[in-house]
DSSP file (Angstrom, degrees, kcal/mol; ACC not computed):
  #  RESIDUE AA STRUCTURE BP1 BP2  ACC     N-H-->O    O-->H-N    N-H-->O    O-->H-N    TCO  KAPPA ALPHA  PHI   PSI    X-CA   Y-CA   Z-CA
    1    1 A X              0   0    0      0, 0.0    59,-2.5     0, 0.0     2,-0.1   0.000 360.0 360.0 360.0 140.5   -9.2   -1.2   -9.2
    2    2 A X  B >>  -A   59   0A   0     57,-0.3     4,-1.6     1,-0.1     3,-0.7  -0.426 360.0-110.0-105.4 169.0   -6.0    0.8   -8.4
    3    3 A X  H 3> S+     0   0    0     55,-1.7     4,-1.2    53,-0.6    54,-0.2   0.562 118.5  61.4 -99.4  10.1   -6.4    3.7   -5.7
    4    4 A X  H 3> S+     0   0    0     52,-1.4     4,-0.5    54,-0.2    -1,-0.3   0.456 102.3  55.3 -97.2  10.4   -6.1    6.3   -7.8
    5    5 A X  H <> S+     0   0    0     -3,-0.7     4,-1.2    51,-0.2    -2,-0.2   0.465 103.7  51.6 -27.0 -58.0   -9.1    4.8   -9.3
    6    6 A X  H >X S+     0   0    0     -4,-1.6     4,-2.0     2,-0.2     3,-0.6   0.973 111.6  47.4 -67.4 -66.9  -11.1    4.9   -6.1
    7    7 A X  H 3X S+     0   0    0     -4,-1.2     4,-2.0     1,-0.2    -2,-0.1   0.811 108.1  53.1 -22.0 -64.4  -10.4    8.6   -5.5
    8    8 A X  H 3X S+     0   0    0     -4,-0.5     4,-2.5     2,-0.3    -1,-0.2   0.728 112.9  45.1 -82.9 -46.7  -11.2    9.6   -8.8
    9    9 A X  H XX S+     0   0    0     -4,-1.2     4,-1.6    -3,-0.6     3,-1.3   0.992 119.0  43.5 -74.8 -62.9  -14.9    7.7   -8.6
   10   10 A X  H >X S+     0   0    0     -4,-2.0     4,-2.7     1,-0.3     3,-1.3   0.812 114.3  48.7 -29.6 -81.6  -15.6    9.0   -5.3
   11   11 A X  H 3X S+     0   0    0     -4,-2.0     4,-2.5     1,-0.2    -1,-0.3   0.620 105.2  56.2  19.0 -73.9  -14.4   12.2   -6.2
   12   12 A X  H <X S+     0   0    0     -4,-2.5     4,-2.0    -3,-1.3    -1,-0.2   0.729 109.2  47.5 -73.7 -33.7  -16.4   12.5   -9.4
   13   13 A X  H <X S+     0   0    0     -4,-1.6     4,-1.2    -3,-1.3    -2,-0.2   0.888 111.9  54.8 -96.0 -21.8  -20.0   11.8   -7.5
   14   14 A X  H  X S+     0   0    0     -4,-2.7     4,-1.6    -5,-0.2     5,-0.3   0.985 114.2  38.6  -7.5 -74.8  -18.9   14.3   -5.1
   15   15 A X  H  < S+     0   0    0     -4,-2.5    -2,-0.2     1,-0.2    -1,-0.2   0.723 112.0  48.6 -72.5 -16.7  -18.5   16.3   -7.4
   16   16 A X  H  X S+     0   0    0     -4,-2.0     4,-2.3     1,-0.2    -1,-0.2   0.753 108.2  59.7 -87.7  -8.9  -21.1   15.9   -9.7
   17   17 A X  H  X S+     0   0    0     -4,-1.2     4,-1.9     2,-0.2    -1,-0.2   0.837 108.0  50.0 -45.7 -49.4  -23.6   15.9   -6.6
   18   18 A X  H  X S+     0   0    0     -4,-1.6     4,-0.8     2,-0.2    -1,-0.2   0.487 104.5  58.7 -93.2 -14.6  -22.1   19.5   -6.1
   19   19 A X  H  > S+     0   0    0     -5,-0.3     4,-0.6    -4,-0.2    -2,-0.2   0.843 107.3  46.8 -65.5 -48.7  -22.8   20.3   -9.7
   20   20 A X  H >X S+     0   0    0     -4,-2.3     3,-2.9     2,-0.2     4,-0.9   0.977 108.0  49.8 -63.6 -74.8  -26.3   19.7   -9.3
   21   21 A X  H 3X S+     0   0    0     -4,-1.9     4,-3.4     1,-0.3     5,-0.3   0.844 109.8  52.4 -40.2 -64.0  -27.1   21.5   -6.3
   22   22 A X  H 3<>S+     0   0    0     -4,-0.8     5,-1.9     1,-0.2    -1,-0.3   0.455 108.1  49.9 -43.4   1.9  -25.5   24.5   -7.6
   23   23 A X  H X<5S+     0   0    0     -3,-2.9     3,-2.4    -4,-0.6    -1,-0.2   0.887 109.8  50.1 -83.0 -61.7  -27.3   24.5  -10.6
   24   24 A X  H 3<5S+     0   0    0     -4,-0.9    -2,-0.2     1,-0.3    -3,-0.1   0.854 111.8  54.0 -50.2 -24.3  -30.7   24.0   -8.5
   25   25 A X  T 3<5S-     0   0    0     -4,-3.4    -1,-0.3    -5,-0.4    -3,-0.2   0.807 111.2-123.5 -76.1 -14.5  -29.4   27.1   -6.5
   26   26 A X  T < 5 -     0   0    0     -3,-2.4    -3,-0.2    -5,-0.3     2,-0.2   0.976  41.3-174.8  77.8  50.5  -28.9   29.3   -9.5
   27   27 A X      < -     0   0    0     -5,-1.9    -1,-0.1     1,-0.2     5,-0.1  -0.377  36.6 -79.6 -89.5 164.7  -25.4   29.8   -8.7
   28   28 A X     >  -     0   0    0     -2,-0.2     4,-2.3     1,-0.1    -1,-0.2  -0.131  43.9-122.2 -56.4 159.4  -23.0   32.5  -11.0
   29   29 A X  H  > S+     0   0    0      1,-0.2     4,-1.5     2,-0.2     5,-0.2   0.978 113.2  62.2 -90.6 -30.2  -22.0   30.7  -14.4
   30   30 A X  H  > S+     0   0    0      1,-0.3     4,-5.8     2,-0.2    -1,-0.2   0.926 102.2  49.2 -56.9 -46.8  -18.4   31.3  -13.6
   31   31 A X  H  > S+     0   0    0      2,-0.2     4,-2.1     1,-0.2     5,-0.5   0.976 112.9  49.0 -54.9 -57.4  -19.0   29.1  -10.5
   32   32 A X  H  X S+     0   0    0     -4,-2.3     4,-2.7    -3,-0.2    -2,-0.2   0.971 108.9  55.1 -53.3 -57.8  -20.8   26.4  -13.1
   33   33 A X  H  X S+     0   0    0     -4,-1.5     4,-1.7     2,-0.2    -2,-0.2   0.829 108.6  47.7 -11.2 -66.9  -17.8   26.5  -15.5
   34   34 A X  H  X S+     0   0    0     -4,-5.8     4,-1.4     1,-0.3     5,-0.3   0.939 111.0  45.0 -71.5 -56.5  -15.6   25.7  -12.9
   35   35 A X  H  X S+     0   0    0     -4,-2.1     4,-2.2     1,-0.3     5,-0.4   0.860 112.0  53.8 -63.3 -23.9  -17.2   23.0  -11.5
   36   36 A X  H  X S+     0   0    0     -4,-2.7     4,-2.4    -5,-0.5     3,-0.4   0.972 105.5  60.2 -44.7 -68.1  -17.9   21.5  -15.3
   37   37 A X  H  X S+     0   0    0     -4,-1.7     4,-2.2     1,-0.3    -2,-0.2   0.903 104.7  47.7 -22.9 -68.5  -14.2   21.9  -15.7
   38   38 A X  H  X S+     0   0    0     -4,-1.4     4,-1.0     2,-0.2    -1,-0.3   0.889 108.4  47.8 -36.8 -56.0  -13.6   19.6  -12.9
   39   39 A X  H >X S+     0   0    0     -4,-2.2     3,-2.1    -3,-0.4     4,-2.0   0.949 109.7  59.4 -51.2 -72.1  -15.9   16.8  -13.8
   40   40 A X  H >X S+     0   0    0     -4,-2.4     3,-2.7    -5,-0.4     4,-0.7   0.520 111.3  42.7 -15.1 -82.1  -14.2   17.2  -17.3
   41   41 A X  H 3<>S+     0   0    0     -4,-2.2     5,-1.7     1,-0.3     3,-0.5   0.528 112.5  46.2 -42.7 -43.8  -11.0   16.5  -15.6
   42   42 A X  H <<5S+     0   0    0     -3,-2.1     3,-0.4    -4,-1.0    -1,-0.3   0.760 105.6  60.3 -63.7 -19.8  -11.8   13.9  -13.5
   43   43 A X  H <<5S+     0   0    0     -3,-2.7    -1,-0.2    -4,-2.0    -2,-0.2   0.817 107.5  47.8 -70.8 -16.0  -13.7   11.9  -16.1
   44   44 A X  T  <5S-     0   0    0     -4,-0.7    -1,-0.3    -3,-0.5    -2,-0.2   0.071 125.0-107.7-111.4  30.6  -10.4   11.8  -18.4
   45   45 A X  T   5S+     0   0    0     -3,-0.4     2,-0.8    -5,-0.3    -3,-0.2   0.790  71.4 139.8  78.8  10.9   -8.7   10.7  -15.4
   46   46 A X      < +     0   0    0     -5,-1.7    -1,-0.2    -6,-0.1    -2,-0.1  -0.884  14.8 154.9-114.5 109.6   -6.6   13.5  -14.3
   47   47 A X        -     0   0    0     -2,-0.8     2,-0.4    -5,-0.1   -43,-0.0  -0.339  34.2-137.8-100.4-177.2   -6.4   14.2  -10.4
   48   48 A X        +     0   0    0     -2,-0.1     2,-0.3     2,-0.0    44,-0.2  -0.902  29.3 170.0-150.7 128.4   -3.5   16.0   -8.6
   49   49 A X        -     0   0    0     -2,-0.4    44,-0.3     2,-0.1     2,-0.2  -0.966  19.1-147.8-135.1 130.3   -2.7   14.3   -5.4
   50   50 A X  B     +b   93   0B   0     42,-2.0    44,-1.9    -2,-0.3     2,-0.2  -0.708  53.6  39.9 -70.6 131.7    0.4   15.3   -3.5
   51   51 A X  S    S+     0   0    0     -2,-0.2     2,-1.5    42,-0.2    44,-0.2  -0.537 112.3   1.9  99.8 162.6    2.7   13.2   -1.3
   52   52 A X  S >  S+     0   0    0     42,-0.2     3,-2.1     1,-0.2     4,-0.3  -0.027  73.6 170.2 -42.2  54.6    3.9    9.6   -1.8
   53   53 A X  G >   +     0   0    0     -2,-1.5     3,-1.4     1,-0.3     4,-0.4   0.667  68.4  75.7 -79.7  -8.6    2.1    9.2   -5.1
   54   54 A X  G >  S+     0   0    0      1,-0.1     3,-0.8     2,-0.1     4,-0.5   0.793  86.4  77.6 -58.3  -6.8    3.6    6.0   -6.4
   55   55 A X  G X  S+     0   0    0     -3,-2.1     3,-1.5     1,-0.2   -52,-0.3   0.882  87.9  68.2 -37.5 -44.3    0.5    4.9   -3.2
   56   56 A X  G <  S+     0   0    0     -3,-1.4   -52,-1.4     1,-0.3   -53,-0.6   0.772  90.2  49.1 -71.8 -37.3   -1.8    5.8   -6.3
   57   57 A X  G <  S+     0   0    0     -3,-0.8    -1,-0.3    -4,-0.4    -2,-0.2   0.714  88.6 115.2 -69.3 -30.1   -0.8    2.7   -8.7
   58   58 A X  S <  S-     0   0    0     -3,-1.5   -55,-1.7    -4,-0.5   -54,-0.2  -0.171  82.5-101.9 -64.3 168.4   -1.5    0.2   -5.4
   59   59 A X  B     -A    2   0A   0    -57,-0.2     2,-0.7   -56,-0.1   -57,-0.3  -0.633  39.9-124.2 -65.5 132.2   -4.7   -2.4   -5.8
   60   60 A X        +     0   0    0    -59,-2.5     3,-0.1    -2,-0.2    -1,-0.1  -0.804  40.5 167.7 -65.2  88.6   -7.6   -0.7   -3.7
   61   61 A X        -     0   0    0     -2,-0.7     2,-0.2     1,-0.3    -1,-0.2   0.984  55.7 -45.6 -72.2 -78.5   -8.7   -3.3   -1.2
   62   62 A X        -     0   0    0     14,-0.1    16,-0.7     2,-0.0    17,-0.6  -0.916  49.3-165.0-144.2 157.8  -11.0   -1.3    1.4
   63   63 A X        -     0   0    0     14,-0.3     2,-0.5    -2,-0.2    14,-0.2  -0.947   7.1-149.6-141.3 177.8  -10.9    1.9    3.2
   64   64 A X        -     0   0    0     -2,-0.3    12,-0.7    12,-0.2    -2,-0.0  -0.860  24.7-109.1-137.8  96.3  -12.7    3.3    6.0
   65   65 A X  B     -C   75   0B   0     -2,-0.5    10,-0.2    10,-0.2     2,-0.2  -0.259  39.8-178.9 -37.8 115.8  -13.6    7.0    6.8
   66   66 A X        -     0   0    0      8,-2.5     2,-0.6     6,-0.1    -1,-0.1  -0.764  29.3-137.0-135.1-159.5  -12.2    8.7    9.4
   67   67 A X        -     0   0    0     -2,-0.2     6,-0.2     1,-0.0     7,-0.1  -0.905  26.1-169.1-110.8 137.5  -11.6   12.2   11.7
   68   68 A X    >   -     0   0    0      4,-1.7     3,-1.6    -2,-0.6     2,-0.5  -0.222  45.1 -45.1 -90.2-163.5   -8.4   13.2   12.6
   69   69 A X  T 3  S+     0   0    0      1,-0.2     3,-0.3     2,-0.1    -1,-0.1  -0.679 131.9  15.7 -82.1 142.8   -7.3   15.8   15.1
   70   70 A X  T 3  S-     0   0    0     -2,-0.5    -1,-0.2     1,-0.1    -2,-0.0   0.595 125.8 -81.2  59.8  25.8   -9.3   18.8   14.6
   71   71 A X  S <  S+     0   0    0     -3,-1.6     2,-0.4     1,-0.2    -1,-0.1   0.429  73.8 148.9  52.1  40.5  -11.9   17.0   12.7
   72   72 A X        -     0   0    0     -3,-0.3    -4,-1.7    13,-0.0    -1,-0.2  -0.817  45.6-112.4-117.6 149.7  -11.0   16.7    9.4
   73   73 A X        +     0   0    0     -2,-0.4    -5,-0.5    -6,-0.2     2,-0.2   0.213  40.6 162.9 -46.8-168.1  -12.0   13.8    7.1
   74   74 A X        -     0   0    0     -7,-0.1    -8,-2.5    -6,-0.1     2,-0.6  -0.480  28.8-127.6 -86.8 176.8   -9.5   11.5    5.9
   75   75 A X  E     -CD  65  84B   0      9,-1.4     9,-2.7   -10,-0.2     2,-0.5  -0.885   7.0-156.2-111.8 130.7   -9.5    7.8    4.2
   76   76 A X  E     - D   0  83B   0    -12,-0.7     3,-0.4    -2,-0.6     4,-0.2  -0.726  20.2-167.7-129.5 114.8   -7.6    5.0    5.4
   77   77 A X    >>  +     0   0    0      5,-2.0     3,-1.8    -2,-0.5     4,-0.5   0.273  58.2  14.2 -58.4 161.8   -7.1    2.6    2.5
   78   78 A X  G >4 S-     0   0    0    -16,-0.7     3,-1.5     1,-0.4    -1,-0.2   0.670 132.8 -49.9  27.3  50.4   -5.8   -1.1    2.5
   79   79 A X  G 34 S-     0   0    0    -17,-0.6    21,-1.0    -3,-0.4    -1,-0.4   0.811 106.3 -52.2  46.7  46.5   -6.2   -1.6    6.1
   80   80 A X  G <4 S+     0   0    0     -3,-1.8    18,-0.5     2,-0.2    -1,-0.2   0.073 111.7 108.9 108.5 -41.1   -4.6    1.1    7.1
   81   81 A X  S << S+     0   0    0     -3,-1.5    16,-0.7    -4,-0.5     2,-0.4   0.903  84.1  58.9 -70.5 -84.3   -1.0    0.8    5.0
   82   82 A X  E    S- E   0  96B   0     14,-0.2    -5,-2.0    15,-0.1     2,-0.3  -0.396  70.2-163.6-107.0 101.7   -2.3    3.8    2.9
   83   83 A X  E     -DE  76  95B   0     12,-3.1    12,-1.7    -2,-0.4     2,-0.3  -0.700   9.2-169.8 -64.7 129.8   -3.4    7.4    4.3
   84   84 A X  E     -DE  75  94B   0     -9,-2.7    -9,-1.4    -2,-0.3    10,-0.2  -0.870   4.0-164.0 -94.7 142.1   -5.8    9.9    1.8
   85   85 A X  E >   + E   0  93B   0      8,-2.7     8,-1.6    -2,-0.3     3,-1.1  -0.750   9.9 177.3-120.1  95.9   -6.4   13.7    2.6
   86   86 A X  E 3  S+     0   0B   0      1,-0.3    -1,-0.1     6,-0.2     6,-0.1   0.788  82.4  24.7 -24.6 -61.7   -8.9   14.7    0.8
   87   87 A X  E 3  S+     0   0B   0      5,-0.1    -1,-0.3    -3,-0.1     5,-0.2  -0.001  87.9 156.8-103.7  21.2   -9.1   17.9    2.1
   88   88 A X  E X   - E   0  91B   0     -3,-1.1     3,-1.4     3,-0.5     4,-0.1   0.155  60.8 -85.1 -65.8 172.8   -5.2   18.5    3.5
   89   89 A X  T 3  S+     0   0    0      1,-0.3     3,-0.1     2,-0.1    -1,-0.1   0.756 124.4  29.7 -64.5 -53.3   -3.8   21.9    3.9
   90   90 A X  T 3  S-     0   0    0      1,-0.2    -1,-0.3   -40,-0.0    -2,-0.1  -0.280 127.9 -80.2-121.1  43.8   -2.4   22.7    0.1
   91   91 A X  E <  S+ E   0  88B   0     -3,-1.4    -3,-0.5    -4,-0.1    -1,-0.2  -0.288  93.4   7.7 126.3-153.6   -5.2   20.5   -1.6
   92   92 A X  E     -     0   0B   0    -44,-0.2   -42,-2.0    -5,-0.2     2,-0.3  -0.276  68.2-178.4 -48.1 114.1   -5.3   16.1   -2.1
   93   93 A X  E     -bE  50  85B   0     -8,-1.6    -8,-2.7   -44,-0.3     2,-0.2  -0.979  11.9-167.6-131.8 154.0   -2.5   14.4   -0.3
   94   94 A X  E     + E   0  84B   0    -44,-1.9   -42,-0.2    -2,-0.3   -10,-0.2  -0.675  13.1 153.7-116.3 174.6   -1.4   10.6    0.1
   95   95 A X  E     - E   0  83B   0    -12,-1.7   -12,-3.1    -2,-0.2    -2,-0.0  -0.668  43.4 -85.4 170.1 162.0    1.0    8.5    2.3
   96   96 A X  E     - E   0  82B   0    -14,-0.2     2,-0.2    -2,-0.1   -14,-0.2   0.000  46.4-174.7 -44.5 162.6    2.0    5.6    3.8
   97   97 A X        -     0   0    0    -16,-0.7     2,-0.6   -15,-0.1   -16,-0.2  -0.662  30.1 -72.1-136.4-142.6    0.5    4.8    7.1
   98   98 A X        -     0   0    0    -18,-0.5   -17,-0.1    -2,-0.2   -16,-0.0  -0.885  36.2-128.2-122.7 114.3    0.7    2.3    9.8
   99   99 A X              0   0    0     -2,-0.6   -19,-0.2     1,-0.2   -20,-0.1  -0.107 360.0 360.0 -34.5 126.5   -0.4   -1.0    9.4
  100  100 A X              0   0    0    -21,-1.0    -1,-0.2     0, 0.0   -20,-0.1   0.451 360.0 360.0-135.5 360.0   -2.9   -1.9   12.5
């Protein structure tokens, strides 16, 4: 399993998790749309990740949730040698890190 692999399943029960609930909630259909779109997209494999993206081809060993400064989520993959931000400032970013 590659790590753009990993994302992408992670990612996809996220999202479909956040499909559901907004369904139960009776959210606006525009709002359902989108999030259909997504799924769509992720299910045929197409993400958009920013930053060092040949990262995305490497083998997926393990990663480990963590907080940064100011307390936002990231993943650090393959002991570390690979950074995710999920949530980064202008949307999905990779990069090398530092082996520890």
């Amino acid at each position: 399993m590659t790590i753009r692999e990993k994302i992408i399943e992670n990612e996809l029960a996220y999202q479909k998790d956040r499909y559901a609930k907004l369904k139960e909630m009776g959210a606006p259909a525009v709002i359902i749309e989108n999030m259909e779109r997504v799924i769509s997209e992720l299910t045929a494999g197409d993400i958009k990740v920013t930053g060092e993206t040949e990262l995305l081809d490497l083998d997926y060993f393990n990663g480990e949730v963590k907080k940064g400064k100011g307390g936002k989520i990231y993943v650090r993959m393959n002991n570390g040698s690979v950074l995710y931000f999920p949530n980064a400032k202008y949307g999905r970013f990779i990069r090398k890190g530092d082996e520890r």
